[in-house]
N, C-alpha and C positions, 0 to 999 in steps of 0.2 A: 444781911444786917449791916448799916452804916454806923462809923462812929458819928456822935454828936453833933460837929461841925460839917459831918456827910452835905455835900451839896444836893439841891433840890433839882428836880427834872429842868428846870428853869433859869440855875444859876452854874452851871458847868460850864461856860464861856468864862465867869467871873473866875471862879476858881479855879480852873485845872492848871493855870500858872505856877500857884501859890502851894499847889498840892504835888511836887515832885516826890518819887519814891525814894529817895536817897535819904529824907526826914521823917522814913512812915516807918519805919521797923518796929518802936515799941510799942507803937499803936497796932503795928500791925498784928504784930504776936497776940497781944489782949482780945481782937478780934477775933482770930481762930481759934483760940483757947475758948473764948466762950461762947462762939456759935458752932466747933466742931466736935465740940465732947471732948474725952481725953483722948490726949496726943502721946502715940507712942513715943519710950525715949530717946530714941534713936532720931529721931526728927522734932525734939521738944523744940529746940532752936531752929527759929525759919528763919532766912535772911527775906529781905525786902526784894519787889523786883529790882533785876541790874540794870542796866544799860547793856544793849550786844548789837552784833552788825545787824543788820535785815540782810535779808536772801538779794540777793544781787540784781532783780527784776523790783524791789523797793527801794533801791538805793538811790538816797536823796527825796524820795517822798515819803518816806514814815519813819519816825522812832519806833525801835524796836526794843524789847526787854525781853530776859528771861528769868525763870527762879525754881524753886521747891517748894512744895508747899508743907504743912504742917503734915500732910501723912506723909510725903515722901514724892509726892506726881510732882515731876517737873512740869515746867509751863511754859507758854511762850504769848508773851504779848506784841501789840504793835497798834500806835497812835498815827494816824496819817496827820502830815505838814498840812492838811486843812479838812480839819473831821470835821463831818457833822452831825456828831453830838450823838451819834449813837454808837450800838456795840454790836457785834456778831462775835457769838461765844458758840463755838463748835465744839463737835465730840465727833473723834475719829472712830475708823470703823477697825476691823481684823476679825475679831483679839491679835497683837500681837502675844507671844505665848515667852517670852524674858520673865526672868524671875522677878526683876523689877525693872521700877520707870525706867523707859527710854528717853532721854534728853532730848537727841534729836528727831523723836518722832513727831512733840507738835510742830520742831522749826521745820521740818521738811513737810508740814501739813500748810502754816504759815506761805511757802512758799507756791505749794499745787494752790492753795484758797486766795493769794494774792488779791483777785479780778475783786475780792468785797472790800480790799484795805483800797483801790483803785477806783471805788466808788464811793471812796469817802468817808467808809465806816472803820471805827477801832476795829479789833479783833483780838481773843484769846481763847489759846485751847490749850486742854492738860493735854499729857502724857500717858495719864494714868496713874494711879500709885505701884502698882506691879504689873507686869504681862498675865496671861491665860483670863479664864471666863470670870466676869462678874458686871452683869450690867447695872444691877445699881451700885455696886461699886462704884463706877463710870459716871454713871451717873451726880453720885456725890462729886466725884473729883472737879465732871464737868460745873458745879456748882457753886465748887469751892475758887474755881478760876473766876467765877463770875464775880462772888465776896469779894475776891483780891482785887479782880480791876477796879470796880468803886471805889475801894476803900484807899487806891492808889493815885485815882485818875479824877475821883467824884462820881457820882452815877448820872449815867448816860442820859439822854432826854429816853432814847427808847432802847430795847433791849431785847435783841431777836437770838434762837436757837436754830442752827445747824446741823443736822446730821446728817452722816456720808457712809453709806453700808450698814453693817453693823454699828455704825455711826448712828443712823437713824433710828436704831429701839432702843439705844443709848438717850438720844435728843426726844421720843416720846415719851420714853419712862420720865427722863428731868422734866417733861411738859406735868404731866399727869401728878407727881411726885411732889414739886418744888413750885411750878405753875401759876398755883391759886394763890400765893402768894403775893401782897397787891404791891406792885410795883418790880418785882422778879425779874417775869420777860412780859412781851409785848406781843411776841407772834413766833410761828416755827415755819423752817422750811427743812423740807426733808429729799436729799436726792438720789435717788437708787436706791432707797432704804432697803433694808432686811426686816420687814415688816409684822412679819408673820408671827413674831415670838420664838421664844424658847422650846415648848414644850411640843409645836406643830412645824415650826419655821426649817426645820431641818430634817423631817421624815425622808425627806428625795437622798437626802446623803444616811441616814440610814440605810434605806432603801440600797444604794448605791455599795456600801462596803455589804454589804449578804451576795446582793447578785454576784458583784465581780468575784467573791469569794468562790461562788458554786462553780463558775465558768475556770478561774484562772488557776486554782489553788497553791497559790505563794504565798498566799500574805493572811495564817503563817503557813509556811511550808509543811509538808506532811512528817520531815525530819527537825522540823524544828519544836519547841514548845509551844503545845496548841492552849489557847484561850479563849473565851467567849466573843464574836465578833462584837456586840455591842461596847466594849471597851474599846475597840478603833484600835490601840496599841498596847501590850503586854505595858506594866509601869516600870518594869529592869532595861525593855529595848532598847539597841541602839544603832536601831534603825534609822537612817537620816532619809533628808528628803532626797536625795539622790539615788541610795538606795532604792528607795520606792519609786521613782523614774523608770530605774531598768527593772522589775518587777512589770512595771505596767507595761511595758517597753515587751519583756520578751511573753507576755502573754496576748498583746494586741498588736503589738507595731506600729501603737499612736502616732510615735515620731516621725514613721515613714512615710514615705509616698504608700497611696496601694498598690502600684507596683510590686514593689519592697515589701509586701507581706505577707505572708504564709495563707492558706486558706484559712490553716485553723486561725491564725489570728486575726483576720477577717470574719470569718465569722463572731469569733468572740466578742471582737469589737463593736460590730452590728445590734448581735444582742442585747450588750452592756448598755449600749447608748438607747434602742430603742425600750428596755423597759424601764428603762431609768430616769429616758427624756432629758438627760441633760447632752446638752450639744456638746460636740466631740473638741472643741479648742479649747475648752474648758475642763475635761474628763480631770487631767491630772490634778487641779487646784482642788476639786473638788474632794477627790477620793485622798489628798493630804490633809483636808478639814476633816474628812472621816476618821482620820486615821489618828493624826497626831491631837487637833483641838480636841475633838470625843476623848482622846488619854488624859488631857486636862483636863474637859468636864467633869469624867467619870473618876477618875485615879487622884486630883487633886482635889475636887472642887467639891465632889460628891463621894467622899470616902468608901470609892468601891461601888457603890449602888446604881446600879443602870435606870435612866432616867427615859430608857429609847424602848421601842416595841414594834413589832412587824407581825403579832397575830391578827389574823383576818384579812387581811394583805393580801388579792388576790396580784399573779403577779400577768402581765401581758406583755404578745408584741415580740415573741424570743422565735425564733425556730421550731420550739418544742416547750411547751407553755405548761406540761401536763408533768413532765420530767423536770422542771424549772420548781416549780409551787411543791412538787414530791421534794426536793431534794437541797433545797435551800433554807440554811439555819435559821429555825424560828425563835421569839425569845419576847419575854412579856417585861413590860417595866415595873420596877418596887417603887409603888404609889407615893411613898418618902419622897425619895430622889425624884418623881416626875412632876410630884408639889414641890420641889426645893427648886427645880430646875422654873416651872413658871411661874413661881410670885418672885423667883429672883428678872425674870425677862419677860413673861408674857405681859400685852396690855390690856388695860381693862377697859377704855375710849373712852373714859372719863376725862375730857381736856376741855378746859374754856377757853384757848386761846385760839384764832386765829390761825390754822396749819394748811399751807401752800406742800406738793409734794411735785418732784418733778423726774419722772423715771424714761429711761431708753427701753423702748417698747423687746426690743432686743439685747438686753441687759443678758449675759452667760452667765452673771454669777450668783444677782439677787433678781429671781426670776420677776419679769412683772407684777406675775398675781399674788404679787404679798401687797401689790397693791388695793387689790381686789380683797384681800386678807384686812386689809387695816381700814376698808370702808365699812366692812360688815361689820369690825369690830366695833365702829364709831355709832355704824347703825342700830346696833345691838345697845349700846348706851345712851343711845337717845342722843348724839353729841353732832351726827354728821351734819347739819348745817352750819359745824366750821372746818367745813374741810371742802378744798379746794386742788382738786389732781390734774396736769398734765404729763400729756406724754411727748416724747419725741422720736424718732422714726431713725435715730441710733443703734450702736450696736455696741456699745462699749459701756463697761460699768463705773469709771471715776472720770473718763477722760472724755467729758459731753462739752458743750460749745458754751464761752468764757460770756460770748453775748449772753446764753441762756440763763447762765448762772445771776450776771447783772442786772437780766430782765427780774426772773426770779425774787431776786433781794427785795429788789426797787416795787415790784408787783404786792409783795408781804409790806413792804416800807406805805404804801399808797391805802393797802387796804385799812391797815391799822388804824392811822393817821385819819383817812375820809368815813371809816364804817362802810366804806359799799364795797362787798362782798365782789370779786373778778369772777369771771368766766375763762373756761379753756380757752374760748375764739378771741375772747379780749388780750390774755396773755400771749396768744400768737401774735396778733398784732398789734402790741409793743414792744415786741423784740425786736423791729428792725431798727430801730433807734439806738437800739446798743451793737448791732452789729457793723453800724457806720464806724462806731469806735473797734470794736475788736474784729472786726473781719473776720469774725471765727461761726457764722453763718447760722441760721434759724432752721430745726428742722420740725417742730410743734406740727403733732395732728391733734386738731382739738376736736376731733369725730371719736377718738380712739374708747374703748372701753375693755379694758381686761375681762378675761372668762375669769369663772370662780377657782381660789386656790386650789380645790378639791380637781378639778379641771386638769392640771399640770403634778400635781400631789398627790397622790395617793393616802384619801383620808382613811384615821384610823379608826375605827368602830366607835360610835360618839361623836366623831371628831367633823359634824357640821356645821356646829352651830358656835357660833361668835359674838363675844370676845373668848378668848378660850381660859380667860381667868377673869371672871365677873369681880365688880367692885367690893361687892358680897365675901366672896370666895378671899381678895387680898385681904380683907378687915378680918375675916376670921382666924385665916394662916398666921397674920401678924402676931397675932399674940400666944402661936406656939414658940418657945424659946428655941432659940437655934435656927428658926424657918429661914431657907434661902440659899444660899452662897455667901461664907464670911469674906469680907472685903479681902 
C-alpha cells in the first residue's frame, strides 16, 4: 500500500528527490498501522529509515539506510548513486534461532548480495521480527520491508523477490501469499532454495538425528535425561553447539583424518553418512539443525507436539540394515502439529509471477532435489510454465559466482520486461557478459535435471505426490483459529 502522493511506476525519477526519509515518519507510522493490523506496544513507535554507512565494498556507490519496523524486524536498505528504478527485496535464509531481530543480519546480507546494488538495482531485506521458525512470519516481515521502501523511496518501476536458502520458501511463500497483488512484485529469483517445504523438506535431518542416535548413543547419553528424539533437544538443555561437536567428534572422528580414527568410528561414520546421504563436510551443520532448530520447532513453535515421523521408513546402505530398521526409534507425528508445521511453510505452486531458480548441482546443504520438489509442486498446480531452473556445476550453498548471480537478476529483469520466457542454454550464454565484469567465472549446465526428491529423501508413506499442501488444503486450514506458527 502507497500513501496518496505514492509515485507511479513512471514517475520515481521525478520524485525520489522530493521523497527523503528523514520527512516520512508520520506518514509513515499511518502506513503500517493501517496496512499491518495492530502493532505491538513495544514497537508502536517506528522511526523512519536512517541514514547508515554501506558495507565497505558500497562505499561511494549507494546510499544506505537502516530502521525497525512496526513489529520489531530490523532492516536495511540501500539506493545505488545511479538505480534503475527498480528493487530487489530479499529474504534471508537460517532461521537464525535469537530471541529477537538481529540488526546486523540484513546489513551483513546487504553486503554477501552487494553484486544486485552493483547492477543498479535498490535493495531491502528485514531481519526478521524474532530468531527461530516462522516462515510466514518471514514472510510478512519480507513484505513489510517492501511497504517501507515505497513508501520512503516511491515505488519502483519493477519489483523482484530474492530468496537465499531457507531464504527461498521464505521468497515463495511472499510470491504465492503477497504475489497477486497488482503491482507487489514483478518476478522471483530463488537461489539454492530450500525448496521442499516444511512438512517433507527436512525428513533427511529427521532421518539423520534417529540413525546417529542408534549408532552413536550420546545425544542424550544413557546417564543423562532421556527424551523423545523427534524434539532434536530436551527444552531445559544446555547443550551448546560445541558441545555437540565433541559428541559427534568422539563417536565418528568427523574432524579427523581417517587415519586418526578408530575403526568403530569409522565405521559409524560410514554408516551415518551412507544411510542418511548426506555428505560428510556437511554431517555436523546438519545434525545442529536436527538438534537445536527441531527444539525451536517443536518446544517453541509447536507447543511440544511433534510435527516429524520415520514410520514406514525403510532404512538402507548401513553394514547391517536388518539390526538398523530393528533398533532404531520410531515415532509418528500429531497431525495438529504436522498441519501447523505445513500451512505455516509448505507451498502450494499457486504463483503468477515469473520464478528464475538457480541451484549448485552440489549444494551440501539445500540438496538439489527440492529443486525437483518445487517443479512438481508448480506442476501439480498447473503453474509451471512460469518457472524457469538452472543449474551450475558448483559445490557450495551461498558462495556461487557474483557473474551468476548478475546474469540471474538481469535474466528475471529481461524476461519480465520482454514476456519471452529464457531457456537454461539462453541463461548460460548470457553469463559471460557478466563475467567480463566480475571475473567470478560461469559454471551453468543447462543439460542438467534433478532426480525426484523421493530419490535423495526418503518419502514418507503418502508422501509422493505434490504440492504437499494443496491450495485447497491452505483455504481450508486457514480458517481454523490458531492454524500455523504465531509470528
Amino acid at each position: 500500500m502507497n500513501t496518496p502522493d505514492a509515485p507511479t511506476r513512471t514517475s520515481w525519477r521525478a520524485s525520489y528527490g522530493k521523497r527523503r526519509p528523514a520527512v516520512l515518519a508520520t506518514g509513515l507510522a499511518a502506513v503500517l498501522l493501517a496496512t499491518l493490523g495492530t502493532v505491538p506496544a513495544a514497537h508502536a513507535q517506528t522511526a523512519h529509515p536512517e541514514a547508515a554507512d554501506c558495507p565497505p565494498n558500497l562505499a561511494g556507490k549507494a546510499r544506505c539506510y537502516t530502521g525497525q519496523d512496526a513489529n520489531g524486524a530490523y532492516y536495511t536498505m540501500a539506493v545505488p548513486a545511479r538505480w534503475n528504478g527498480s528493487l530487489v527485496v530479499h529474504a534471508h535464509g537460517g532461521p537464525d534461532l535469537g530471541d529477537s531481530s538481529d540488526p546486523s543480519r540484513s546489513t551483513e546480507d546487504l553486503d554477501r548480495w552487494s553484486v544486485m546494488v552493483d547492477e543498479g538495482y535498490a535493495w531491502a531485506g528485514s531481519s526478521y521480527r524474532r530468531g527461530g521458525y516462522g516462515s510466514r512470519m518471514a514472510a510478512a516481515d519480507t513484505e513489510n520491508v517492501r511497504r517501507l521502501f515505497a513508501d520512503s523511496f516511491g515505488r519502483p518501476e519493477r519489483t523482484y523477490l530474492h530468496g537465499q536458502s531457507w531464504g527461498g520458501n521464505v521468497a515463495a511463500k511472499v510470491a504465492e501469499t503477497y504475489g497477486r497483488k497488482p503491482g507487489a512484485y514483478d518476478g522471483v529469483l530463488l537461489t539454492n532454495g530450500v525448496l521442499g517445504g516444511g512438512s517433507r523438506g527436512y525428513d533427511y535431518r529427521v532421518d539423520l538425528r534417529a540413525v546417529y542416535q542408534y549408532y552413536c548413543h550420546n545425544h542424550p547419553r544413557p546417564t543423562e535425561p532421556q527424551y523423545p528424539l523427534w524434539q532434536g533437544l530436551r527444552p531445559d538443555s544446555t547443550m551448546t553447539s560445541a558441545g555437540l561437536r565433541a559428541r559427534l567428534q568422539e563417536c565418528t572422528g568427523y574432524a579427523s583424518g581417517p587415519a586418526d580414527r578408530t575403526a568403530a568410528q569409522q565405521r559409524n561414520l560410514d554408516d551415518i553418512l551412507a544411510v542418511t546421504r548426506i555428505p560428510e563436510r556437511s554431517l555436523e551443520s546438519h545434525l545442529r539443525f536436527a538438534t537445536f532448530t527441531f527444539r525451536d520447532i517443536v518446544s517453541n513453535r509447536l507447543g511440544g507436539r511433534n510435527p516429524f515421523s520415520n514410520r514406514g521408513v525403510r532404512y538402507s546402505g548401513s553394514h547391517d540394515d536388518e539390526a538398523l530398521n530393528a533398533g532404531v526409534e520410531r515415532f509418528a507425528a500429531d497431525p495438529t502439529a504436522r498441519r501447523d508445521l505445513s500451512y505455516d511453510s509448505d507451498l502450494t505452486g499457486k504463483v503468477s509471477l515469473p520464478v528464475l531458480t538457480l541451484h549448485a548441482i552440489d549444494d551440501p546443504t539445500a540438496f538439489v532435489e527440492h529443486e525437483a520438489a518445487y517443479r512438481a509442486t508448480l506442476q501439480g498446480a498447473g503453474t509451471s510454465g512460469n518457472l524457469v531452473q538452472t543449474f551450475t556445476k558448483e559445490t557450495e550453498h551461498s558462495e556461487l559466482s557474483n557473474a551468476e548471480y548478475a546474469n540471474s537478476v538481469a535474466t528475471l529483469d529481461t524476461w519480465v520486461r520482454s514476456g519471452r520466457k529464457p531457456t537454461p542454454h539462453s541463461v548460460a550464454a548470457s553469463c559471460g557478459a557478466f563475467d567480463e565484469k566480475y571475473g567470478s567465472g560461469c559454471f551453468y549446465d543447462p543439460g542438467f535435471q534433478p532426480s525426484s526428491y523421493a530419490s535423495r529423501v526418503r518419502p514418507r508413506p503418502g508422501g509422493l505426490d505434490w504440492p504437499a499442501m494443496t491450495a485447497a488444503q491452505e483455504q481450508a486450514w486457514s480458517r481454523i483459529d490458531g492454524v500455523g506458527i504465531a509470528p
